[in-house]
N, C-alpha and C positions, 0 to 999 in steps of 0.2 A: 146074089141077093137082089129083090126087088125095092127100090124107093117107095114108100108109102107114105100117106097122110091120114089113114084111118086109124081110129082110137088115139089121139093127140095127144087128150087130156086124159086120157087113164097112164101109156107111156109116162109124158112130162110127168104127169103125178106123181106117178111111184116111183121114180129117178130121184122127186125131190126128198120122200121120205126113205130111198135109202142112202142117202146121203147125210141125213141124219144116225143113221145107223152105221154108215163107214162115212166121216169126211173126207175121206181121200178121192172118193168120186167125183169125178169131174162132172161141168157144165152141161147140159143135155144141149145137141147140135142139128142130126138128124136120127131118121131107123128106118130099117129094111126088113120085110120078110123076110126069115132065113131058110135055111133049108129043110127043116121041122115044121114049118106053116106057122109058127113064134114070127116074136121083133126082138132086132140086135138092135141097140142104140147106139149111135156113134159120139163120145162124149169129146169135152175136150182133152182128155189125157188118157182115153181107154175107148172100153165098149162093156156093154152090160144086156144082159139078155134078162127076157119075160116071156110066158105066155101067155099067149093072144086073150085064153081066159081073165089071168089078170087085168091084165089090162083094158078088157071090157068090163071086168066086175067095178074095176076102180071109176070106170067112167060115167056106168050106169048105177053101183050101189057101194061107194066109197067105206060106206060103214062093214062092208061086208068080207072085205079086203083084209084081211089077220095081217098081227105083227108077224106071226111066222114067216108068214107067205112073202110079206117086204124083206125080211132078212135073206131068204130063198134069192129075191130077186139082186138081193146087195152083195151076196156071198157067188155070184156070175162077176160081178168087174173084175178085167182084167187089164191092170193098164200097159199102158203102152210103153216100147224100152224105152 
């Protein structure tokens, strides 16, 4: 996986609303490109995956971004043992 810092604010973003949807999600840390051409987030107590579409929708048109689509993204954490 690569380190990135593109799309910041769509990632952070959607990390914070699906944490709302599972609090068990940890603190958002860093994200990598993974092997899909997505971002894995690396949280404090897991990782949570999106794609890259998300994450630019949420950046560029927040309103556009469906509950579904943040549940999708909150139903990826996998914490850590």
């Amino acid at each position: 996986m690569i380190k990135t810092y593109s799309h910041i604010n769509g990632v952070s973003g959607l990390i914070f609303l699906a944490q709302s949807i599972n609090p068990d999600i940890g603190n958002y840390q860093e994200y990598f490109i993974n092997d899909q051409y997505n971002f894995t987030a690396q949280l404090s107590n897991g990782t949570i995956d999106m794609t890259l579409e998300d994450a630019q929708d949420y950046e560029t048109r927040p309103g556009s971004v469906t509950f579904d689509r943040v549940e999708i993204v909150a139903g990826t954490f996998k914490k850590n043992n």
